[in-house]
C-alpha positions as CSV (number, residue, x, y, z in Angstrom):
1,X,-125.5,-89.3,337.6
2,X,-122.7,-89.1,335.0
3,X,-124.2,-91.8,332.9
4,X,-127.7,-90.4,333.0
5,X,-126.3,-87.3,331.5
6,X,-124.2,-89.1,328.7
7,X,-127.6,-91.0,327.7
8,X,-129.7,-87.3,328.0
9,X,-127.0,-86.2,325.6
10,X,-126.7,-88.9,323.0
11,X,-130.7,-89.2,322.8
12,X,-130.8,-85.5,322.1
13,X,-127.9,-85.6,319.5
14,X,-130.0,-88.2,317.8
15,X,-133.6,-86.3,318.0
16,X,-131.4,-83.5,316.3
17,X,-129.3,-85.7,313.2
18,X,-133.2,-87.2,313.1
19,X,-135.1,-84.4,312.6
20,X,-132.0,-83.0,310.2
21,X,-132.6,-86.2,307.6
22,X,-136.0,-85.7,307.8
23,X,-135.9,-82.1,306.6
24,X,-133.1,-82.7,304.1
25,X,-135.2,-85.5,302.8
26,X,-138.0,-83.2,302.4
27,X,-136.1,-80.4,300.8
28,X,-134.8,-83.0,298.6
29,X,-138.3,-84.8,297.5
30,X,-139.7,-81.4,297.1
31,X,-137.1,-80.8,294.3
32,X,-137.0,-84.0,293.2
33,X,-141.0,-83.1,293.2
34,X,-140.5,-80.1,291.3
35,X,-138.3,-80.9,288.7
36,X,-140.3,-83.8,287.6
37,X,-143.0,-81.1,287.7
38,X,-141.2,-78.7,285.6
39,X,-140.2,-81.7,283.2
40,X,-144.0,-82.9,282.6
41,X,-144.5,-79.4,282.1
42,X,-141.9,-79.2,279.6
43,X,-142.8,-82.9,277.8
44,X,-146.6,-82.7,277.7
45,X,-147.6,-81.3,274.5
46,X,-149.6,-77.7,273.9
47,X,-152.8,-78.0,272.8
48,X,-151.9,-76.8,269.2
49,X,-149.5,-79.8,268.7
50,X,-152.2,-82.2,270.4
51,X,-154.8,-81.2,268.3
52,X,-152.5,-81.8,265.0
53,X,-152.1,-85.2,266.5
54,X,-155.6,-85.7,266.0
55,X,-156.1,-84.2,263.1
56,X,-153.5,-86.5,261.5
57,X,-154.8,-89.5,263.1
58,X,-158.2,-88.3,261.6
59,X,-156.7,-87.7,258.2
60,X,-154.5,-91.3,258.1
61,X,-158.0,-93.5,259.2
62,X,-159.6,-91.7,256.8
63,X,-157.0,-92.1,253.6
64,X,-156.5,-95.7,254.7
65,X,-160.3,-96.1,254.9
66,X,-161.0,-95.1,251.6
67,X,-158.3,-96.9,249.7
68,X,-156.1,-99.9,250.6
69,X,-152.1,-100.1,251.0
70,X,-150.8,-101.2,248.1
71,X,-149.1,-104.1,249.1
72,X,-151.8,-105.6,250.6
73,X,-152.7,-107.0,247.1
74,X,-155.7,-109.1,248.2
75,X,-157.6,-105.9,248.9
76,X,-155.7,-103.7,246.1
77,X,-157.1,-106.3,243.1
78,X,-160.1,-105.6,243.3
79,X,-159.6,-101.7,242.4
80,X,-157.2,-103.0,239.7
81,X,-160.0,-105.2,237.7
82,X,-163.2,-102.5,239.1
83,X,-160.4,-99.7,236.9
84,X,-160.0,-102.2,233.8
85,X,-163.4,-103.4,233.2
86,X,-164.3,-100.1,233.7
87,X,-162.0,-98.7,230.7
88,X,-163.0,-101.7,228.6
89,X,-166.6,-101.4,228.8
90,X,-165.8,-97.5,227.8
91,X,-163.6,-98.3,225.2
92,X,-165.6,-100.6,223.3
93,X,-168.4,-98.1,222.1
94,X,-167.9,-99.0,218.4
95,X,-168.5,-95.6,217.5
96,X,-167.5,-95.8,214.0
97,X,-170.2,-98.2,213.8
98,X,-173.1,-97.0,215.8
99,X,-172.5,-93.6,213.8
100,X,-172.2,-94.9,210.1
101,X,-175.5,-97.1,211.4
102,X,-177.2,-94.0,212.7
103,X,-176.2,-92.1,209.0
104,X,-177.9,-94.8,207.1
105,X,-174.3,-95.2,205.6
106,X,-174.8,-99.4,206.4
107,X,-172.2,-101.8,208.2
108,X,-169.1,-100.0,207.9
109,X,-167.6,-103.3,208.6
110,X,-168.7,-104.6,204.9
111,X,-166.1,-102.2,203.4
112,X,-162.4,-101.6,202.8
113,X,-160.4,-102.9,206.0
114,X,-163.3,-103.8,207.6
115,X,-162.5,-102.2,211.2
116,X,-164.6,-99.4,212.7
117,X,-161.8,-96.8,212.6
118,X,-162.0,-93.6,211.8
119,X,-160.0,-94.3,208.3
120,X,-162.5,-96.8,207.2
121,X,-165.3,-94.7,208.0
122,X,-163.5,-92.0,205.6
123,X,-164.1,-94.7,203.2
124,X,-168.1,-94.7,202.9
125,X,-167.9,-90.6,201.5
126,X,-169.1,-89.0,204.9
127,X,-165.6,-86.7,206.3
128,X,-167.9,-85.4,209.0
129,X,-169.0,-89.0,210.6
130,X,-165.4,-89.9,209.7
131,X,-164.2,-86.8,212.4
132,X,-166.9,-88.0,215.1
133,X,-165.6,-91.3,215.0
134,X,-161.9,-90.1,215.0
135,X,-163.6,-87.5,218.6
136,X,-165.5,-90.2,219.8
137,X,-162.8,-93.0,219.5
138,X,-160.5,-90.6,221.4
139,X,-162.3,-89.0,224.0
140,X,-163.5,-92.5,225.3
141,X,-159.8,-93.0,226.3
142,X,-159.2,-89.4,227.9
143,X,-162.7,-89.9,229.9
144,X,-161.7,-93.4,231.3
145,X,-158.4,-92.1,232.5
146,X,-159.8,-88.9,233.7
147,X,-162.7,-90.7,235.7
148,X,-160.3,-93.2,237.5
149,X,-157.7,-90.1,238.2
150,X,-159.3,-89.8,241.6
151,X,-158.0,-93.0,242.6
152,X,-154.9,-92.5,241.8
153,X,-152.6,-92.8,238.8
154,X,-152.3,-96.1,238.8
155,X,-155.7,-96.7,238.7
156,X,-155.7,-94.3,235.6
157,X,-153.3,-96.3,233.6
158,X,-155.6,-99.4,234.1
159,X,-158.5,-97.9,232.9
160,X,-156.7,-96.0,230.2
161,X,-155.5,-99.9,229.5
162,X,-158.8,-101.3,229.6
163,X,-160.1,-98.7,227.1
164,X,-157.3,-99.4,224.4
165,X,-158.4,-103.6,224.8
166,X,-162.2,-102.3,224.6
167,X,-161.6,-100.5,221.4
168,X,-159.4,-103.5,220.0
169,X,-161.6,-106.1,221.0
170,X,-165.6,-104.7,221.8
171,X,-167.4,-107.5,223.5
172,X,-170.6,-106.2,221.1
173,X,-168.7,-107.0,217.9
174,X,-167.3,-110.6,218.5
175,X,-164.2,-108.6,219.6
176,X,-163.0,-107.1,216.4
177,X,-162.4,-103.6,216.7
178,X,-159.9,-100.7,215.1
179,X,-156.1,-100.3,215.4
180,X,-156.3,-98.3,218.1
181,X,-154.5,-94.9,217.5
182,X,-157.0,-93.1,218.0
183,X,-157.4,-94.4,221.5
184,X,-154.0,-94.0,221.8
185,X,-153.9,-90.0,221.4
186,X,-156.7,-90.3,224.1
187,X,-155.4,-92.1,226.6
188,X,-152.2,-90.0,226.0
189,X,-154.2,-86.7,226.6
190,X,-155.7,-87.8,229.7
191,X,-152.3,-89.5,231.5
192,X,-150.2,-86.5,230.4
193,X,-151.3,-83.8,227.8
194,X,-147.5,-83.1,226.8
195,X,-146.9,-86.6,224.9
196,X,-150.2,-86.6,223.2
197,X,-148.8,-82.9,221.4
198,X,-145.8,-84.7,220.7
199,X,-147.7,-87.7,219.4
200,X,-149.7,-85.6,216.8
201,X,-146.8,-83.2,216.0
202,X,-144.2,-86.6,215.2
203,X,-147.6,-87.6,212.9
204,X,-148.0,-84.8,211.3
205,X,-144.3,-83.9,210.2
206,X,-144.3,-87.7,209.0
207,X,-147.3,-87.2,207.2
208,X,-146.1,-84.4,205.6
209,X,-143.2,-86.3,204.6
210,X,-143.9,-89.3,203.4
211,X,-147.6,-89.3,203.1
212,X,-147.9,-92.5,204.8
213,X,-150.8,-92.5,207.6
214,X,-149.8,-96.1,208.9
215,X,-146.2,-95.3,208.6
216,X,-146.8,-91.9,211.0
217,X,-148.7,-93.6,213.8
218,X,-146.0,-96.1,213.8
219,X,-143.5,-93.5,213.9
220,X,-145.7,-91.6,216.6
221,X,-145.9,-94.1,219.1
222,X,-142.2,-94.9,219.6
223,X,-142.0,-90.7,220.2
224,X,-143.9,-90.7,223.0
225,X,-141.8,-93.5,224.7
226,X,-138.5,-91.4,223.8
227,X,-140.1,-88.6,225.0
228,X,-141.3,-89.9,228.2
229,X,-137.9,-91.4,228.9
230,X,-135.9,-88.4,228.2
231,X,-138.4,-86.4,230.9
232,X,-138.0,-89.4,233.7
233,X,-141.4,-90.2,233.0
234,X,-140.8,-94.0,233.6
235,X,-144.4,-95.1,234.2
236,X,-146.0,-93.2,231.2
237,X,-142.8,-94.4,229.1
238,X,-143.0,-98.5,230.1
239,X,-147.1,-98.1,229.8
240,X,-146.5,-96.1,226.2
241,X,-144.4,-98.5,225.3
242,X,-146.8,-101.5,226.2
243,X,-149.5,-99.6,223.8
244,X,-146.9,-99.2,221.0
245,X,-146.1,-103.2,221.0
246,X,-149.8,-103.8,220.3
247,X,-150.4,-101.0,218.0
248,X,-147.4,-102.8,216.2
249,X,-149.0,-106.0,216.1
250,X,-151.9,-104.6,215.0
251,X,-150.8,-102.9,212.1
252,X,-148.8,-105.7,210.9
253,X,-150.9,-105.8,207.7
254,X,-149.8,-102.1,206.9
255,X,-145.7,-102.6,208.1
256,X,-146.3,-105.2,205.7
257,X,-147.0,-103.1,202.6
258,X,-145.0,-100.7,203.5
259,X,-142.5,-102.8,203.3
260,X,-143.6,-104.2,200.1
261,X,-143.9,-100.6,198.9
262,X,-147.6,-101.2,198.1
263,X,-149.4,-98.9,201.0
264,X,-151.3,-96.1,199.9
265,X,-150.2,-92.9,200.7
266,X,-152.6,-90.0,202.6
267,X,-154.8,-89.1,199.6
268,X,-153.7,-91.6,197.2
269,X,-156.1,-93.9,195.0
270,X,-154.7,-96.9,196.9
271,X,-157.4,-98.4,199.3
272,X,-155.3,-99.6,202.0
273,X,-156.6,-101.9,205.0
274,X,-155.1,-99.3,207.6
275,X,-157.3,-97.7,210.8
């Protein structure tokens, strides 16, 4: 009897711990439960951030869409060479020649330095197709940079690039072509405004000085570099100073009369073989 009791006893002391684990199990998934509740609650976004997620998503497939990283070179190149054919086949509109054609004035390349600059135009009598030239050999420069802007700046400087080489070397006249300065101001104007004012204003107090046209450009184009460099315009500066190299090399005709003492001066009787 005593032992039936003592069994009765220790089954219902187990039914009780039992049903005690079970409920401090539930209590204890339930918070468990709820916390993780409260932390989803807490980690999933709001719609506001959720929608900017999208939005930015949107906005990087599209930007990577419509141009290409650019260090993935094999799909950047073709942009590059699309920018500086582009410039070139701008730049080489001989307009000194097409216009002096047009006038009736004859090859403007049969007289004085025999480039198609706005200075040899000057040469056949005619000031006003002289100053259309000088406009049209320098807005073909701004409107290549402008046009390629929208890709990017680097895709500006290659088609400001291509359009100095076009005027240099046009395709349509066996690749003789001017000096290039007015192309130069042009390009300047287009990339960044500020250095083309300091371009003509460096000209114009050399002009004034020393009556030299050849001698100013020259002088010109290493103004812009300083001036670039002293603002931290590194690109514009290392691209100015590419132009100026070539504009160097082109006039080395002029450096070499001026060196000589020989080159005429702005409104002299000298006819010098300068842009």
């Amino acid at each position: 009897m005593f032992a039936f009791q003592l069994k009765d006893a220790v089954a219902r002391n187990k039914r009780v711990d039992s049903g005690k684990q079970q409920k401090s199990f539930a209590d204890t998934t339930d918070g468990v439960g709820s916390e993780t509740h409260e932390a989803s609650a807490f980690l999933s976004p709001c719609p506001t951030y959720a929608n900017a997620g999208m939005i930015i998503r949107q906005v990087n497939t599209t930007t990577s869409s419509s141009m290409p990283d650019p260090i993935n070179w094999s799909l950047s190149w073709p942009f590059f060479l699309s920018a500086l054919f582009f410039g070139y086949m701008l730049g080489s509109i001989p307009f000194g020649y097409l216009l002096t054609k047009f006038a009736g004035l004859g090859d403007v390349r049969s007289i004085g330095s025999g480039n198609i600059g706005a200075t040899n135009v000057l040469r056949t009598g005619n000031k006003k197709i002289a100053a259309f030239t000088l406009l049209g050999d320098a807005l073909k420069g701004t409107i290549a940079v402008l046009l390629a802007w929208r890709f990017g700046q680097d895709i500006a400087i290659l088609a400001g690039f291509g359009a100095f080489l076009g005027h240099l070397f046009p395709v349509w006249l066996k690749f003789k072509g001017g000096k290039g300065v007015a192309t130069f101001i042009g390009i300047a104007l287009g990339l960044y405004w500020p250095a083309a004012l300091i371009f003509l204003g460096v000209w114009l107090v050399m002009a004034l000085i020393f009556r030299y046209s050849s001698l100013s450009a020259l002088v010109a184009s290493l103004g812009i570099i300083l001036f670039c460099v002293l603002l931290e315009r590194w690109q514009f500066a290392e691209f100015f100073a590419v132009l100026s190299i070539i504009l160097w090399i082109k006039h080395h005709e002029n450096i070499g009369r001026l060196i000589k003492g020989t080159e005429s001066k702005i409104g002299g009787s000298k006819q010098a073989k300068s842009e």
